[in-house]
N, C-alpha and C positions, 0 to 999 in steps of 0.2 A: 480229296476234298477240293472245291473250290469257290472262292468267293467272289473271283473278278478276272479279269484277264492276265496278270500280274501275278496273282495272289493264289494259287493251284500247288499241291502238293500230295505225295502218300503219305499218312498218317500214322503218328503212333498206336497202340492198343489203349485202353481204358487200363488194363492191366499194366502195362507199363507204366502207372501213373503213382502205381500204389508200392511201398516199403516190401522189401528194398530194392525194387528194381527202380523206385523213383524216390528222390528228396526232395520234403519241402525247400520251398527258399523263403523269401519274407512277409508269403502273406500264401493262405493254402491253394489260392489256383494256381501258382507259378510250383512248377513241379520240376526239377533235372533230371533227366534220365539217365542215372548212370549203368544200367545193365536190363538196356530194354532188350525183350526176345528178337526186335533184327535189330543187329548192329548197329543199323545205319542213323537210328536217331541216337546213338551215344553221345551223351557230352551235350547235348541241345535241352531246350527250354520251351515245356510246355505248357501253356497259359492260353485259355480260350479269349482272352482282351486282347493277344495281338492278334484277333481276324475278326475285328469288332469294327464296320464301316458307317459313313454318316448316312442320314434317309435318304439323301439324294443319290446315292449311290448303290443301296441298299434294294434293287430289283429282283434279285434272282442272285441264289446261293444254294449248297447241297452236296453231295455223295456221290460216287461214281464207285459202284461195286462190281469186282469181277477180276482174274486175276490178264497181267499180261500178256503170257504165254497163252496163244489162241488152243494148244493141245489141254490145258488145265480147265476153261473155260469156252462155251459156247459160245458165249458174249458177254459184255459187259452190262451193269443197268446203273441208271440216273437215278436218283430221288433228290428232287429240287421245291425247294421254297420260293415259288415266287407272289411276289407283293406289288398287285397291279395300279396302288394309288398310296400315298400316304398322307392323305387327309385326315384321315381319322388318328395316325400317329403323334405323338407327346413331341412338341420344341421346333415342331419345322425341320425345313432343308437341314441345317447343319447340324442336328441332334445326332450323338453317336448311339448302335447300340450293339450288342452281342448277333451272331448269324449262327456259323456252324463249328465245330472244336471236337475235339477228342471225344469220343465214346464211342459208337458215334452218335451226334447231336447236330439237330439242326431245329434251329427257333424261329419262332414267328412271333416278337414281341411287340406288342399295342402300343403300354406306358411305360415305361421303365426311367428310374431316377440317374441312371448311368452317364458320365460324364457330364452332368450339371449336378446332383443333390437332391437336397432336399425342396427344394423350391418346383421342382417336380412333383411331390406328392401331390394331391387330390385333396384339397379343403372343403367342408362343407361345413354351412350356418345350419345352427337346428332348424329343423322343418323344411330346410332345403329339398327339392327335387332334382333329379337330374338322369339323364339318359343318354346317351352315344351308344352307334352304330361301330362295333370293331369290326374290320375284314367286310367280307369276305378274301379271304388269300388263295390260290391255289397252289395244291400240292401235282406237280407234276413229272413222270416215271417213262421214261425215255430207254432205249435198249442201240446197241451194235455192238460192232466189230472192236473185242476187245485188246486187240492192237492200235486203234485209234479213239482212245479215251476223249482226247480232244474235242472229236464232231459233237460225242454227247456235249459236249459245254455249249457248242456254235449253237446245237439245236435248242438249248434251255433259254438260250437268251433268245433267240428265236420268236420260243412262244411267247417267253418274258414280254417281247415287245409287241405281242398281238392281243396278251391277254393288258399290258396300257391302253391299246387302243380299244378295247370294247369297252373300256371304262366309263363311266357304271353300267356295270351290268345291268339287264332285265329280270332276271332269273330271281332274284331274292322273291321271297312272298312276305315278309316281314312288310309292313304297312309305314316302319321305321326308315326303311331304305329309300332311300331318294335315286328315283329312277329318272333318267335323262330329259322329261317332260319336264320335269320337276327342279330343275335346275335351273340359272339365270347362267350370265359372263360379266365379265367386268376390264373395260379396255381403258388404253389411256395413251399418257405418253410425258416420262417423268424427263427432268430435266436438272443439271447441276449449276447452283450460280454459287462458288467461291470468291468472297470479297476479297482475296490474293491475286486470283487467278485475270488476266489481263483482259479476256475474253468476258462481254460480262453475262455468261450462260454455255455450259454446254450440254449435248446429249447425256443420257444417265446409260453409259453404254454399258450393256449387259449386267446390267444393274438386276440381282434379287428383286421381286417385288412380289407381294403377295399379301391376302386379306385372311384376318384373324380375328380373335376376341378380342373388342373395345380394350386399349391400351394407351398404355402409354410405348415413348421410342425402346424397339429392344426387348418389351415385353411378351412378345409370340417365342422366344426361344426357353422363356419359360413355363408354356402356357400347355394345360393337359387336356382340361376340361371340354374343348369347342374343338372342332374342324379347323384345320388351316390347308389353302390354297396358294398354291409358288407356282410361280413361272418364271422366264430370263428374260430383260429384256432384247429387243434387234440393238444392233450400234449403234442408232439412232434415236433410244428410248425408248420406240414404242412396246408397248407389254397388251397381250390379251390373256385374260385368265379365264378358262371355261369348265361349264359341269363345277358351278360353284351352289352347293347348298341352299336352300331357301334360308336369310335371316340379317342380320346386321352385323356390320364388319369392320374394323379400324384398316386402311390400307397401307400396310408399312413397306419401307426398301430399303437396300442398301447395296449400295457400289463399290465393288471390290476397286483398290485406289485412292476411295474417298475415306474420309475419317467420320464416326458418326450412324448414327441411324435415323431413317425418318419415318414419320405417319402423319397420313392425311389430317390436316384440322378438322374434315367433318366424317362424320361416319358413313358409310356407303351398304346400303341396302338393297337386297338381291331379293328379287320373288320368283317363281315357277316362270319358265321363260323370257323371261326379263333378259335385255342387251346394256344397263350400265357403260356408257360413258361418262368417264372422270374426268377428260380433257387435257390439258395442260397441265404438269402439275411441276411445281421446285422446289427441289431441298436444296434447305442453305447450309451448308456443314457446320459445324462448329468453330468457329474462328473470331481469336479477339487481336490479331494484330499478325504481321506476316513472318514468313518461314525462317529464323533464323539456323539451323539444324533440322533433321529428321535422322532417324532411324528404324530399317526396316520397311515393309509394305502395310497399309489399312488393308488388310484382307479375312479379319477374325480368325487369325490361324499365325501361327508360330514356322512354319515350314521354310520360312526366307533365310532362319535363324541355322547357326551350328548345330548339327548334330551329332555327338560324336560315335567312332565304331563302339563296338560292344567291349564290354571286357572277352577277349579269347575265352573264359569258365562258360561263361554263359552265352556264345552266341546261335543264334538261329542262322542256319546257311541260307534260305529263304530271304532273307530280310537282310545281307550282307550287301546287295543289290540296288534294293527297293526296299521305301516305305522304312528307312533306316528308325524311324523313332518307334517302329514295333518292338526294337529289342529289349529284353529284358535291363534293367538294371542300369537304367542310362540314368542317373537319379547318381551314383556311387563314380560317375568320372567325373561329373566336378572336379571333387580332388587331386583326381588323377591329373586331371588339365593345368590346374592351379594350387599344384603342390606347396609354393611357398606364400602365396596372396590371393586376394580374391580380382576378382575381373578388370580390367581396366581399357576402356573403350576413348580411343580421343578421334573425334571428328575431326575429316581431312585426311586421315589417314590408317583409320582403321578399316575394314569391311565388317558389314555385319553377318556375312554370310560364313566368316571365318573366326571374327573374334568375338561375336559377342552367342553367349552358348544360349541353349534354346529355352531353357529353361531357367529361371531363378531359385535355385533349390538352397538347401542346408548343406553344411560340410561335416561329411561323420570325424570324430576327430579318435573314435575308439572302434572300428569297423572289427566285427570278428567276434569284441566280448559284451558288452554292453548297448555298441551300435547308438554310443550319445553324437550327437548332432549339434552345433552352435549356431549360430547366425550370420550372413554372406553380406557383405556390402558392397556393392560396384558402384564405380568409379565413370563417370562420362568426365570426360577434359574437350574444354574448347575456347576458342579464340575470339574475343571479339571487339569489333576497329574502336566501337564506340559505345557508349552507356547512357540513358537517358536514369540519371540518377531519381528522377522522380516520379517515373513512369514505371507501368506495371507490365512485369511479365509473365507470361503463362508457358507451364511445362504441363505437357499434356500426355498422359500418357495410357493408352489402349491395350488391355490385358487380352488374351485367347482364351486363359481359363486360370482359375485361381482356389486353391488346398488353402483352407486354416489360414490362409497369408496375411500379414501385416508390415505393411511398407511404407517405412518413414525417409524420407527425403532434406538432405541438407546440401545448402549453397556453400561454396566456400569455405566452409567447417562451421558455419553457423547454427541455431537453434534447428528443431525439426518443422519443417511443412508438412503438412494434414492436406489430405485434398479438400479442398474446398480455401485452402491460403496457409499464408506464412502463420506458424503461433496456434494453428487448427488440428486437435488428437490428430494422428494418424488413424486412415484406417483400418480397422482391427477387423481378425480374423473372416477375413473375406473370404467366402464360398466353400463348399464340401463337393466338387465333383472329384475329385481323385484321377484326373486325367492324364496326372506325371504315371503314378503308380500303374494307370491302367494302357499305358504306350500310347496316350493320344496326342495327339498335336493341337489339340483345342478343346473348349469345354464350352464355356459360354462368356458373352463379351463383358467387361468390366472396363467404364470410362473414367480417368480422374484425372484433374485437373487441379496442378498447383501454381497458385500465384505469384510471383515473387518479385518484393519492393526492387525495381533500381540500384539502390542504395547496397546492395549486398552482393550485387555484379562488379565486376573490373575487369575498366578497359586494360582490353589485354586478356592474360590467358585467365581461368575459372574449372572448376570445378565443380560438378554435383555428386554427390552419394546418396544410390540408393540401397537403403537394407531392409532387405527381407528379414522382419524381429521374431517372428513368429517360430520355435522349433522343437515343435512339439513331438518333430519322428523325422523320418529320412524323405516322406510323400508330401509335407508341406513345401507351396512354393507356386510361384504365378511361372505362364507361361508368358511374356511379352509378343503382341501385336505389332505396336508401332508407339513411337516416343518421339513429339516434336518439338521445339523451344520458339514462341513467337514471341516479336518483339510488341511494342507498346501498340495500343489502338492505333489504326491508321486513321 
């Protein structure tokens, strides 16, 4: 099987999944193999979510059947999934979803709620109408030299990349299908002006950008209903989006780096051959006063953060390598890491690459019989020259993806902040995409913002805690993005 360059492997059997040659573990896709018919996956962990990729990556996946030995077999053969647009796909570029896994399987999924929830589902008002174009997808079936399984991959991506570029096809007869006459473009050229930043404008380099259903910022990653169109921008901003749907479009972006999401103020509307220039365009990030800390990268992804190994029970040799947070079970070293307290991060001296873990999960505190869970709070420590005891500061902090979560935030050992200020509920039970459970590194982005009076800072050293309250199972728990502390309005 293969799903990427990286990510290739021989597979277990379907059979091997089932009692007793496999154990459940904590939820029924994650299976153990302990007495598969070969050897070689004994002791490993099979779950079709660790070979689960985002749309953007999601081109071409599949099978390679035939044995090695060229005397057993004449040749080997291909059966590959590939997906020449994902426009018509559910959440944009960075939606995760299922590819190919144990049976063997291999999917081609439209909508699916997977690593975001329910905010995925498909709403409709009564008397609503509604219609979308799924796929066309091609299934493509390749053959050689069963000695070099490899080339079949080279070749799949191959056509992968011939069947993007006919995109859109001609071929549909559907009257639904919007053929390449029928298309408009949408060009521009975005720009970053941060009121920290000394420069007063930069390029939006390589900046996401892409047009969607009428939103608000951030609302294309939960959006099912409409087409969406991505592109990247050059280093210097500009972005062209082509073979864009006839219809009306919010145009949103986001700059890996930057904190935040934007969309155009006005709407932008595409007709059948139509060339759409946007022009100029600036996002101003979010910023109420300058940088006094950060932690982490703005990049809607947890990946900068610690990962730790697997426990030895459960490891995938595959993923030992790469793509470490596919391993089973990484939810259960917590504990392991912080046997006698929970996290403790002091700026200036900590790295976030090492100390602060990638996840904010629960700590089992009875693993084995009951599998009860309590609630984890960390610790950020840090130092500062001076205090404007009347002035407001803001902690900011940018989630990847968030389970059940509920995170309450205290200064100094003070009352709780809410996002939205000091004295404001916490909030509660944020999101069901299940992206710890499901090995991902991201779900969907979640922004808060807490206020905090002067008055409750000292000059000199401080502390914040934040607790994750929520603990409902072992799978609640936010992934952290990026967490920065700015001082009062400039």
């Amino acid at each position: 099987m293969a799903i990427s360059d990286d990510i290739q492997r021989y597979m277990p059997s379907a059979a091997d999944r089932d009692p007793p040659r496999g154990v459940p573990l904590a939820y029924k896709e994650a299976v153990l193999l302990v007495d598969p018919v070969e050897p070689e996956f004994r002791g490993e962990v099979d779950d079709k979510y660790q070979y689960s990729l985002d749309n953007q990556d999601n081109s071409v996946h599949g099978w390679i059947g035939g044995s090695g030995d060229p005397a057993a077999s004449a040749s080997a053969t291909g059966f590959w999934v590939v997906t020449p647009s994902i426009e018509f796909k559910n959440g944009g570029p960075l939606k995760r979803e299922l590819t190919s896994h144990t049976g063997p399987t291999s999917l081609a999924v439209f909508l699916g709620p997977h690593y975001v929830g329910r905010d995925m589902v498909i709403r409709f008002e009564e008397g609503e109408s509604w219609k979308k174009v799924l796929g066309p997808v091609f299934i493509y079936l390749n053959s050689g030299d069963p000695s070099r399984k490899r080339d079949l991959w080279e070749d799949a991506k191959a056509r992968a990349r011939a069947e993007v570029s006919r995109w859109p096809y001609t071929f549909p007869g559907s009257p639904d299908f919007a053929k390449p006459c029928e298309r408009g473009s949408v060009t521009g050229r975005l720009w970053v002006r941060d009121a920290a930043a000394k420069q007063q404008q930069q390029p939006a380099a390589m900046a996401y950008v892409g047009l969607a259903a009428p939103g608000q910022p951030g609302s294309w990653a939960r959006e099912s209903k409409r087409y969406q169109f991505w592109t990247r921008a050059t280093s210097d901003g500009r972005f062209s989006i082509g073979n864009v749907r006839e219809g009306v479009y919010s145009l949103y972006a986001w700059v890996p780096g930057v904190l935040g999401d934007y969309v155009h103020a006005s709407s932008v509307t595409v007709t059948p051959a139509s060339a759409v220039d946007a022009g100029d365009l600036v996002f101003e990030p979010p910023r109420s006063g300058p940088t006094l800390w950060e932690i982490g990268v703005p990049d809607q992804s947890a990946a900068e953060f610690h990962v730790p190994d697997p426990d030895p029970r459960y490891a995938s040799r595959l993923f030992l390598d790469r793509g470490t947070y596919r391993q089973y079970g990484l939810w259960e070293r917590y504990a392991a890491l912080y046997p006698d307290g929970d996290l403790v991060f002091t700026v200036g001296e900590s790295n976030h690459s090492r100390d602060w873990f990638f996840a904010h999960v629960t700590r089992m505190v009875a693993p084995g019989k009951n599998n009860t869970v309590v609630p984890t709070t960390w610790q950020i420590r840090f130092h500062l020259d001076e205090v404007v005891a009347g002035g407001t500061y803001t902690l900011r902090v940018a989630l990847a993806a968030s389970h059940m979560a509920s995170l309450q935030v205290r200064v100094n050992g003070g009352g709780d902040s809410g996002a939205g200020g000091a004295g404001a509920p916490p909030a509660l039970l944020m999101g069901d995409n299940n992206a710890i459970a499901r090995h991902g590194i991201r779900g969907t982005e979640w922004n808060l913002d807490f206020r905090i009076e002067g008055r409750l800072l000292n000059q000199g050293d401080n502390t914040i805690h934040i607790t994750q309250a929520s603990a409902l199972n072992q799978f609640v728990g936010v992934m952290y993005d990026y967490i920065r502390l700015e001082g009062p309005s400039m």
